[in-house]
C-alpha positions in Angstrom: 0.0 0.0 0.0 2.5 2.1 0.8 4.3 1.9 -2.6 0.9 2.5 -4.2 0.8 6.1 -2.2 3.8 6.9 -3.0 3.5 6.2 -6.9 0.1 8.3 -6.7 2.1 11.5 -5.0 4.5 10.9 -7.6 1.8 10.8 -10.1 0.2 14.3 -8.5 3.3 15.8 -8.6 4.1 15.1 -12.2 1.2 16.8 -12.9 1.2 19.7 -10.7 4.5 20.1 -12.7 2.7 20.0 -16.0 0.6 22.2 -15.2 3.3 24.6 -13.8 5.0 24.5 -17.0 2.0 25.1 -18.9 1.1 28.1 -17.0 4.9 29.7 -17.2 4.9 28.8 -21.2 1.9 30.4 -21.4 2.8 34.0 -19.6 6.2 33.5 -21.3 4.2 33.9 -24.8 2.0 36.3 -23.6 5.6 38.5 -22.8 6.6 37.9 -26.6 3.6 38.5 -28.2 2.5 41.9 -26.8 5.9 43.2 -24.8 7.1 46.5 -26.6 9.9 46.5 -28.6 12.9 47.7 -27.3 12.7 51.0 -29.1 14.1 54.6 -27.9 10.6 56.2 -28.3 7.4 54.8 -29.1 6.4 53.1 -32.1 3.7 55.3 -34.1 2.0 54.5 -37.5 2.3 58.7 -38.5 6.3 58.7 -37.5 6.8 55.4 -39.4 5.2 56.7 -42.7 7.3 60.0 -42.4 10.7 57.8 -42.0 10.0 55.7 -44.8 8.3 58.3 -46.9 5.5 55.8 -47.2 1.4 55.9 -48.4 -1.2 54.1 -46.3 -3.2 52.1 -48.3 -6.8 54.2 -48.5 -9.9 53.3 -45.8 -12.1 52.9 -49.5 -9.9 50.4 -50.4 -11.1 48.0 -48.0 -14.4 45.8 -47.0 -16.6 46.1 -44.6 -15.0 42.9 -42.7 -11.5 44.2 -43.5 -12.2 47.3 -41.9 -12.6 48.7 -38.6 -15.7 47.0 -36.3 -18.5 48.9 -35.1 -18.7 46.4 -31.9 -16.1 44.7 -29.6 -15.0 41.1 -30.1 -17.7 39.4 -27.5 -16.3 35.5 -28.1 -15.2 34.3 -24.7 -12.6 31.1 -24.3 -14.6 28.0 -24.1 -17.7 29.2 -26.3 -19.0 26.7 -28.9 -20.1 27.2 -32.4 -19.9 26.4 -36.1 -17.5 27.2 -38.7 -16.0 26.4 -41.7 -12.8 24.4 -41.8 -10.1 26.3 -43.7 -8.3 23.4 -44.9 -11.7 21.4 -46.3 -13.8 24.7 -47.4 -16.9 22.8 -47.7 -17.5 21.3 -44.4 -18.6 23.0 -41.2 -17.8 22.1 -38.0 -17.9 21.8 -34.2 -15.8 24.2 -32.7 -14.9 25.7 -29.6 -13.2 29.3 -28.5 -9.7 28.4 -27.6 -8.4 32.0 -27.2 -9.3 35.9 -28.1 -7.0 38.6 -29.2 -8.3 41.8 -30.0 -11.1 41.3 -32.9 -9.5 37.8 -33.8 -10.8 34.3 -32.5 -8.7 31.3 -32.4 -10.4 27.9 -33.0 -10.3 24.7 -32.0 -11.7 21.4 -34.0 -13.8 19.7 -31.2 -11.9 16.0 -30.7 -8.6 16.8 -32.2 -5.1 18.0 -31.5 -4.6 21.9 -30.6 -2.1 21.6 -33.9 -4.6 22.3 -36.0 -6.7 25.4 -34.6 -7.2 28.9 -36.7 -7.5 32.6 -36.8 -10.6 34.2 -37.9 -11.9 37.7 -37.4 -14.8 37.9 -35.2 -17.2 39.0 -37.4 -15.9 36.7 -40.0 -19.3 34.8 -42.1 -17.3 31.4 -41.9 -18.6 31.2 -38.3 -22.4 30.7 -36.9 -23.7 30.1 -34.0 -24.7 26.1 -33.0 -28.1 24.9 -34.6 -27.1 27.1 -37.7 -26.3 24.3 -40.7 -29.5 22.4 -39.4 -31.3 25.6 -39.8 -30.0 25.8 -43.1 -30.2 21.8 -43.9 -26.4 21.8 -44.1 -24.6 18.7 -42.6 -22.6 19.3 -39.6 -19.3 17.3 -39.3 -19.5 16.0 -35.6 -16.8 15.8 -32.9 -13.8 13.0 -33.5 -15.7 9.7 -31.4 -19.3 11.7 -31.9 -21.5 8.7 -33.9 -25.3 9.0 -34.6 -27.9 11.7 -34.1 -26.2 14.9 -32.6 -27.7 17.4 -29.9 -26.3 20.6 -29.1 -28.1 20.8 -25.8 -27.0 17.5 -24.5 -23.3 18.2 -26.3 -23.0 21.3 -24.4 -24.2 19.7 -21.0 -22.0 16.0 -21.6 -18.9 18.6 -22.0 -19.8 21.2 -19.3 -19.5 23.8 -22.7 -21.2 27.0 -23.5 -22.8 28.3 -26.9 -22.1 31.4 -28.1 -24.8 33.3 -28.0 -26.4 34.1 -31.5 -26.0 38.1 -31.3 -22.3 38.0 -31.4 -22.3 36.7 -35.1 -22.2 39.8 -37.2 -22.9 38.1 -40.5 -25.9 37.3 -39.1 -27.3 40.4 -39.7 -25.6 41.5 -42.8 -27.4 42.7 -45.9 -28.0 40.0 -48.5 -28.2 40.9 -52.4 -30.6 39.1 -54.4 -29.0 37.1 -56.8 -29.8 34.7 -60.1 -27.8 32.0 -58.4 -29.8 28.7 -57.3 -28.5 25.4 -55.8 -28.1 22.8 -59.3 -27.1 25.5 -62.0 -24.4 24.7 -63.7 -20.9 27.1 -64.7 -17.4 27.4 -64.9 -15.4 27.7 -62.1 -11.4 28.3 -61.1 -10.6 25.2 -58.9 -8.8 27.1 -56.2 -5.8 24.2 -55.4 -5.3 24.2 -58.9 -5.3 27.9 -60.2 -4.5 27.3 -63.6 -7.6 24.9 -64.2 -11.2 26.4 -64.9 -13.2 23.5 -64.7 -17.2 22.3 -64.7 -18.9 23.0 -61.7 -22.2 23.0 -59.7 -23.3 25.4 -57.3 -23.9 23.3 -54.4 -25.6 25.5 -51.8 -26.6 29.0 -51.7 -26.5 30.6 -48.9 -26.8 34.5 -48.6 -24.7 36.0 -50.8 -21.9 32.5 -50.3 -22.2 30.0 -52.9 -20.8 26.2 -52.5 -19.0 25.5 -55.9 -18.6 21.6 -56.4 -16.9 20.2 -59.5 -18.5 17.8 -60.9 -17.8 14.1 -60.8 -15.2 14.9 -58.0 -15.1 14.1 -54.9 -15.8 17.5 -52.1 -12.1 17.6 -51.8 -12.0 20.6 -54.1 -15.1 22.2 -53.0 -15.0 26.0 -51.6 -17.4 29.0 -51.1 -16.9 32.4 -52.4 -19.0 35.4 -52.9 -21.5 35.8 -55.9 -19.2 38.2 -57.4 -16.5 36.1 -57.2 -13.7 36.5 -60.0 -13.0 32.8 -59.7 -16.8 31.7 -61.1 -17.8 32.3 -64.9 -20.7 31.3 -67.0 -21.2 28.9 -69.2 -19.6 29.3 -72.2 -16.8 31.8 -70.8 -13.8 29.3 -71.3 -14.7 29.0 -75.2 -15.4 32.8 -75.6 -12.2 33.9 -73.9 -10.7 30.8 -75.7 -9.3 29.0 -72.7 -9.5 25.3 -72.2 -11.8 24.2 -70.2 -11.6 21.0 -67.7 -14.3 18.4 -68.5 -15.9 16.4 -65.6 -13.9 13.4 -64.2 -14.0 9.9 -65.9 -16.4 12.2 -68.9 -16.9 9.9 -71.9 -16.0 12.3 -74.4 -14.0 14.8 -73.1 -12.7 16.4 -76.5 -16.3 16.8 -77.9 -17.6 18.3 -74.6 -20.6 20.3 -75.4 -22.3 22.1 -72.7 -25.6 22.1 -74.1 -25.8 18.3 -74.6 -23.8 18.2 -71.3 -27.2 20.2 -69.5 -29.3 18.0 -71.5 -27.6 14.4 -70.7 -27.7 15.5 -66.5 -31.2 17.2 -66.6 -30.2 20.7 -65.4 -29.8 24.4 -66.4 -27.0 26.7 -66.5 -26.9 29.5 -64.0 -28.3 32.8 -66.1 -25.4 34.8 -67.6 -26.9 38.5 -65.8 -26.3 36.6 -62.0 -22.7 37.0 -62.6 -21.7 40.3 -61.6 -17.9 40.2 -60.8 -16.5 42.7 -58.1 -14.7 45.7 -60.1 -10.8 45.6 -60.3 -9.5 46.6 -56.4 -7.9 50.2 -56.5 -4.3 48.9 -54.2 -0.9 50.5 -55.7 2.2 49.0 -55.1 4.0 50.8 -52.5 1.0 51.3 -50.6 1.3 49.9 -46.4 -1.0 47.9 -44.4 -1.6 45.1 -41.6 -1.6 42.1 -42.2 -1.8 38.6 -41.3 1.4 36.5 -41.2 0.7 33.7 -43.0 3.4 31.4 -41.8 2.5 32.4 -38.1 -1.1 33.1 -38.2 -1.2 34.5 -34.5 0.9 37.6 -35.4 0.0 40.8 -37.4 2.7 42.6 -39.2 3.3 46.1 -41.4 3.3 45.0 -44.6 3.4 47.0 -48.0 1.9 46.0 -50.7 4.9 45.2 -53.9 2.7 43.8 -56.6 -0.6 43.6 -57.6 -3.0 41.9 -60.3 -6.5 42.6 -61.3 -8.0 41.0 -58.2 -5.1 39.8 -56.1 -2.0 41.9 -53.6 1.7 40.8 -53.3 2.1 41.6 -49.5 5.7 41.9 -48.2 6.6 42.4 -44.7 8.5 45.4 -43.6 12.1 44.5 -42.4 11.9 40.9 -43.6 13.4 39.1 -46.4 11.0 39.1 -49.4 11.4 35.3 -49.5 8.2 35.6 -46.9 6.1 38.1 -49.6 3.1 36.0 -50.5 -0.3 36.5 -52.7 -3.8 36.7 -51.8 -7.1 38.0 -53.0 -8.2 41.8 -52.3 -10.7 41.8 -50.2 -9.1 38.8 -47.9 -9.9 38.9 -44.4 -6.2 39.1 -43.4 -5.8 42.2 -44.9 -6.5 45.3 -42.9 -5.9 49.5 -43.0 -3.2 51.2 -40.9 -4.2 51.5 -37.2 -6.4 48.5 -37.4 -4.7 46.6 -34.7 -4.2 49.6 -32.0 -8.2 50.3 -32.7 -9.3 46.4 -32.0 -6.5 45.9 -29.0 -4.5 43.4 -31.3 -0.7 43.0 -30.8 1.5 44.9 -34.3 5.0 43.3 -34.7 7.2 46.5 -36.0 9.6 45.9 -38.5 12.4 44.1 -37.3 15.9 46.9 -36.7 19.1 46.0 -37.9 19.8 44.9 -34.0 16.5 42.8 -33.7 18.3 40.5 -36.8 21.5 39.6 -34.5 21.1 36.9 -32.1 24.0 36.1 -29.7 24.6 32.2 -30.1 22.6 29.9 -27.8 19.9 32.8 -27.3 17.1 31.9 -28.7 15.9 31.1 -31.8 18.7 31.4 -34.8 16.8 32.7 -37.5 17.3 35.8 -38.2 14.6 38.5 -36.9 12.6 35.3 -35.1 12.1 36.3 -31.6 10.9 32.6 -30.7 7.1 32.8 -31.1 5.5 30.6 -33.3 6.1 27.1 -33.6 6.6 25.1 -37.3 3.5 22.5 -36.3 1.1 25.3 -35.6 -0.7 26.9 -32.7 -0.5 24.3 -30.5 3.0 24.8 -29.4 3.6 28.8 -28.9 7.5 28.9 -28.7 10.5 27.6 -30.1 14.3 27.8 -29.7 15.6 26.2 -32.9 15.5 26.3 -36.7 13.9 23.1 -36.3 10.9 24.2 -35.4 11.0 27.9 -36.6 8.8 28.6 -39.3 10.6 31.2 -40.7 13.7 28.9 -40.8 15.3 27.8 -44.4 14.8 24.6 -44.0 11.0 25.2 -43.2 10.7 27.8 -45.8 9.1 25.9 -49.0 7.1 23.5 -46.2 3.3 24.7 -46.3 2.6 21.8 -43.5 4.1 19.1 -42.1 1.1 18.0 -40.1 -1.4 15.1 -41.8 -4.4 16.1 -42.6 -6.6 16.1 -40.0 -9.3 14.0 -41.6 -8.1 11.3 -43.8 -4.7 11.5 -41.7 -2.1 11.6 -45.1 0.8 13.4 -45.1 1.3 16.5 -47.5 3.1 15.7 -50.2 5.4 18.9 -52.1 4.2 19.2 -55.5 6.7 20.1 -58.2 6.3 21.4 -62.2 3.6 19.5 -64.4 2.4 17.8 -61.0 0.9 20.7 -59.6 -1.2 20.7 -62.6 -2.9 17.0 -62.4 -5.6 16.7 -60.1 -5.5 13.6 -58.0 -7.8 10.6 -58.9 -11.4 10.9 -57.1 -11.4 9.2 -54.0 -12.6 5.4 -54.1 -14.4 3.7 -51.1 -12.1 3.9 -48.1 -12.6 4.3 -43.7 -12.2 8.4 -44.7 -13.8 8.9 -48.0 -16.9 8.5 -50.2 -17.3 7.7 -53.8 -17.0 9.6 -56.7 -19.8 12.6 -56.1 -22.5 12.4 -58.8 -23.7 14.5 -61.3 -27.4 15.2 -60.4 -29.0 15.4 -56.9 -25.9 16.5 -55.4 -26.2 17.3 -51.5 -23.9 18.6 -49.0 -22.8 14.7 -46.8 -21.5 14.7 -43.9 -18.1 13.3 -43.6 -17.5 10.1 -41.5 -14.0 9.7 -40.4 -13.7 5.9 -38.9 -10.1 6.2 -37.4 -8.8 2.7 -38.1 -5.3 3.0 -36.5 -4.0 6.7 -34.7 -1.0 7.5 -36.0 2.2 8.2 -34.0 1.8 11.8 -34.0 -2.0 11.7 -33.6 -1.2 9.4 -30.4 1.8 11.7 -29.2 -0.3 15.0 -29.5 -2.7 13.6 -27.3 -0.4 12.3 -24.9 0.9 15.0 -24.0 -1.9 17.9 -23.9 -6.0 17.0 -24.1 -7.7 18.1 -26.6 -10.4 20.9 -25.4 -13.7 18.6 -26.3 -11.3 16.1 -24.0 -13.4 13.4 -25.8 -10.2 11.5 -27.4 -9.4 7.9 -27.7 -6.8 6.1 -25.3 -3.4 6.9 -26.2 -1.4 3.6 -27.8 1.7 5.1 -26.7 3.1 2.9 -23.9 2.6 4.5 -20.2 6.4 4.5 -19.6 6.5 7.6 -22.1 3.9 9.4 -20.5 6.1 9.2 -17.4 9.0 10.2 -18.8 8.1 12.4 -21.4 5.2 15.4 -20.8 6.4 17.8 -23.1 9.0 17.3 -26.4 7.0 19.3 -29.1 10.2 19.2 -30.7 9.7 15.5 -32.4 6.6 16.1 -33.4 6.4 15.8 -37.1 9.8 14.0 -37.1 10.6 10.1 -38.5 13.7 8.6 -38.0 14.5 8.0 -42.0 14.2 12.2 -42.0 16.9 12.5 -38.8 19.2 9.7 -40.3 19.7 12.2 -43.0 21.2 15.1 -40.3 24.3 16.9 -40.2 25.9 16.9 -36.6 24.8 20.9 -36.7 20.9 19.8 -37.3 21.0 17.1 -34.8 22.7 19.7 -32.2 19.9 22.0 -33.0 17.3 19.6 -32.3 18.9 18.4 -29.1 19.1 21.8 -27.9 15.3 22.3 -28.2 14.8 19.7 -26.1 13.9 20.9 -22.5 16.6 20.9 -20.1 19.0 19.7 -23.1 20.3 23.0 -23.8 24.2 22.8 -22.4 24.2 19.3 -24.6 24.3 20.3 -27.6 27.9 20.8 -28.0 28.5 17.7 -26.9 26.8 16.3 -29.7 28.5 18.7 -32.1 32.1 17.7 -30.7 31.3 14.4 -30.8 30.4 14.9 -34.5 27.3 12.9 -34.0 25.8 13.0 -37.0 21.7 11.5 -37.8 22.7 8.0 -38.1 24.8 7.8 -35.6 22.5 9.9 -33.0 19.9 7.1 -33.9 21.8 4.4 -33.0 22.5 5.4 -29.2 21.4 3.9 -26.6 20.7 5.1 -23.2 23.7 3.7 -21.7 25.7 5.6 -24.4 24.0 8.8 -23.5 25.3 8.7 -19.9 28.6 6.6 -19.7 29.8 7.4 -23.1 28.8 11.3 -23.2 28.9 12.2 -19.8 25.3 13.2 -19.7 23.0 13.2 -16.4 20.5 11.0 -16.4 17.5 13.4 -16.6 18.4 14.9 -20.0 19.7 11.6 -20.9 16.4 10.0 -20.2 14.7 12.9 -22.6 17.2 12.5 -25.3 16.7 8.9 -25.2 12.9 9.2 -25.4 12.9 11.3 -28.1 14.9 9.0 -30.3 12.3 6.3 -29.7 10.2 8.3 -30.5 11.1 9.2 -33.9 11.8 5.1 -34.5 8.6 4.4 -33.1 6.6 7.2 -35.7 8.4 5.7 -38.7 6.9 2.0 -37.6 3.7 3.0 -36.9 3.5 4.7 -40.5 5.2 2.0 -42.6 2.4 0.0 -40.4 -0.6 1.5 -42.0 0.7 2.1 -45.4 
């Protein structure tokens, strides 16, 4: 009995010191985010503009949801509603309010790892309050291990939750155009992961002024809403006016003779009337011109940015004081985009431009890239901090890396597209655990998707290991308990496979052991030792402490870690 106590107080204590570490890394990224920067006088948008002889982008220029609120940001941590997933456009889900900044909301996917939460605006339409896509007769993709009929209500109560309130959605209450546009009707649309393809589509839903574009004979992979007067939707007949080619439907039986009116005729519907489309007018941004705006490789942050190229309905944004190797496109009227003063109006955190001071960074202090003052982490929200290249996502080696996470729903890795690849759609999904068939012609309607987890992958298991999900409604971990034990927190082999770290140089493998908590003073060892990948795979943990001299503490995590990364390249080859 005795032993049983004492492994319990042990137990207690190991969490007590969880959750002390949680807390400090926590305030620690609270200090980074919104401590001022080290300047002689205060930071101000008019003194900025005089130094650099610089033009703020025009208040006309922007949207009504890129532009200042009317109301504060009411979301409150913990609140539960429904939104649009940003990485499968079509599907609404459960979420819940996992933190507030200023007028921006992050989310968290109900059931799943904090890695994949988001950034929206709070009066952003891809949000509504719970009950909406029932409302609407949209499906509702449930909680990961929700099955059968769903209740908000009883949701809510099972997981001690709280809805948000319907009066804090703004787009509620926004003013809806009529348009020609009906669920069925047929056009032309831009498939948005393949830009250079205009393809045949269906609009799928229409709600307000949104409409769900679905290609046909694909699968809902592709699918996305966008605005009536979207530039990215055309009529019928557009791609042989304008003398483009245009894509024919998957597995089509005669795709060179594609004729649009036996097309209509052969599935029994109409094409969506030519005077519905009404494309938004050219935007009126000029190169040159400055802004804030979202940082796409670190969503939590807003930066200065000016604007160095533009197209008829697109910006070229470039941070101020970075490399342009971070400048990146996006449409006009995106959400991320905002006028000068936004964040000091909505209480959101600005990140200056980085000072020729800011770029230098005394060895061992901090994180190495240049200008990166730790915050952020390469695997998304769900770790705040890092303290290597590793893991920084402005890093070189992380620089042409959109994710490295799997996608959250069928659980593949991504894969980095090159040349004529990029311009082949994959084949439509075939009857798998994650996936339906082939989506027909006529009688489309919005499906829910069911996502059978067959086996949890190793980084799937690892996430939650080591921090619950907020819906806390996760499947047992298949990670043995001895980890759990031994290792709370190494966020720093998340992502990683052994067959990727035999393939280190003794600098890389220094970096990485340096990351690691309490490793720090180790990694010249490791550099000295010229342990390379391979070799830093093959120790064991009697190595670690006889050979390299290392306590057994940070031996112990070192050691972990390397299993680790053996143990996520078995469980993957497993389920290939």
């Amino acid at each position: 009995m005795e032993a049983d106590d004492e492994e319990e107080e042990n137990a207690e204590d190991e969490e007590e010191k969880l959750r002390a570490y949680r807390g400090r890394r926590a305030a620690k990224l609270a200090r980074l985010v919104t401590a001022p920067q080290q300047k002689k006088r205060p930071w101000s948008w008019s003194t900025y503009l005089e130094e650099e002889k610089g033009t703020a982008a025009p208040l006309k220029l922007f949207k009504e949801h890129q532009s200042f609120p009317q109301s504060r940001n009411g979301f409150k941590v913990g609140m539960k509603l429904e939104g649009l997933d940003p990485t499968h456009p079509s599907l609404f889900c459960v979420l819940t309010v996992a933190e507030a900044q200023g007028y921006r909301i992050r989310l968290h996917f109900d059931g799943y790892p904090e890695c994949y939460d988001f950034w929206v605006n709070a009066d952003s339409w891809d949000v509504k309050p719970p009950g909406w896509c029932e409302k609407m007769g949209l499906k509702l993709l449930l909680p990961k291990g929700s099955y059968g009929e769903f209740n908000w209500s009883t949701y809510v109560k099972n997981c001690r939750g709280q809805l948000a309130p319907k009066h804090l959605f703004r787009s509620l209450n926004a003013s809806v155009t009529p348009s020609g546009f009906r669920a069925g009707m047929k056009l032309e649309a831009v498939d948005r992961k393949n830009p250079s393809l205009i393809c045949v589509a269906t609009i799928a839903a229409a709600v307000d002024n949104r409409l769900l574009i679905h290609f046909d004979n694909w699968d809902d992979t592709y699918d996305y809403w966008c605005d009536a007067s979207s530039p990215y939707i055309h009529p019928v007949g557009y791609c042989e006016e304008a003398e483009l080619t245009l894509t024919t439907p998957a597995e089509y039986k005669h795709p060179r003779s594609f004729s649009w009116e036996r097309y209509l005729e052969e599935t029994g519907t109409q094409a969506a009337p030519a005077r519905a489309f009404k494309q938004r007018p050219p935007h009126g941004f000029q190169v040159g011109m400055k802004l804030e705006a979202v940082d796409r490789r670190n969503s939590m942050l807003l930066r200065i940015a000016t604007i160095n190229a533009t197209d008829e309905h697109r910006v070229k944004i470039h941070f101020d004081g970075w490399s342009d190797q971070y400048d990146y496109w996006l449409d006009a009227d995106s959400p991320d985009l905002h006028p000068v003063g936004w964040c000091q109006k909505t209480g959101h955190p600005l990140q200056h431009p980085q000072s020729e001071a800011d770029l230098l960074v005394p060895p061992g202090q901090g994180c190495p890239t240049p200008g990166c003052n730790g915050v952020g982490h390469i695997r998304g929200p769900r770790y705040g901090t890092h303290y290597t290249a590793v893991s920084c996502p402005y890093s070189e080696m992380n620089l042409n890396r959109d994710a490295l996470l799997p996608d959250r729903l069928s659980g593949e890795r991504p894969v980095t597209l090159t040349g004529a690849q990029k311009l082949r759609r994959a084949e439509p999904h075939t009857p798998s655990s994650h996936a339906q068939t082939p989506t027909p012609i006529i009688n489309y309607e919005l499906r829910v998707c069911v996502c059978v987890c067959v086996c949890v992958r190793a980084v799937d298991s690892l996430q939650q290991l080591l921090h619950d999900s907020v819906f806390g409604g996760w499947e047992p971990p298949r990670v043995q308990l001895s980890w759990e034990k031994h290792c709370k927190l190494l966020p720093e082999v998340l992502g990683l496979t052994a067959k990727r770290v035999s393939a280190w140089n003794t600098d890389e493998v220094a970096g990485f052991v340096r990351g690691l908590p309490g490793c720090r003073e180790h990694a010249a060892t490791f550099r000295n030792e010229q342990i390379d990948g391979e070799a830093f795979l093959l120790l064991t943990q009697s190595d670690i402490v006889k050979i390299l001299s290392i306590k057994l503490g940070p031996a112990l995590k070192i050691y972990n870690s390397i299993l680790m990364l053996k143990s996520a390249d078995e469980e993957y080859n497993e389920i290939q």
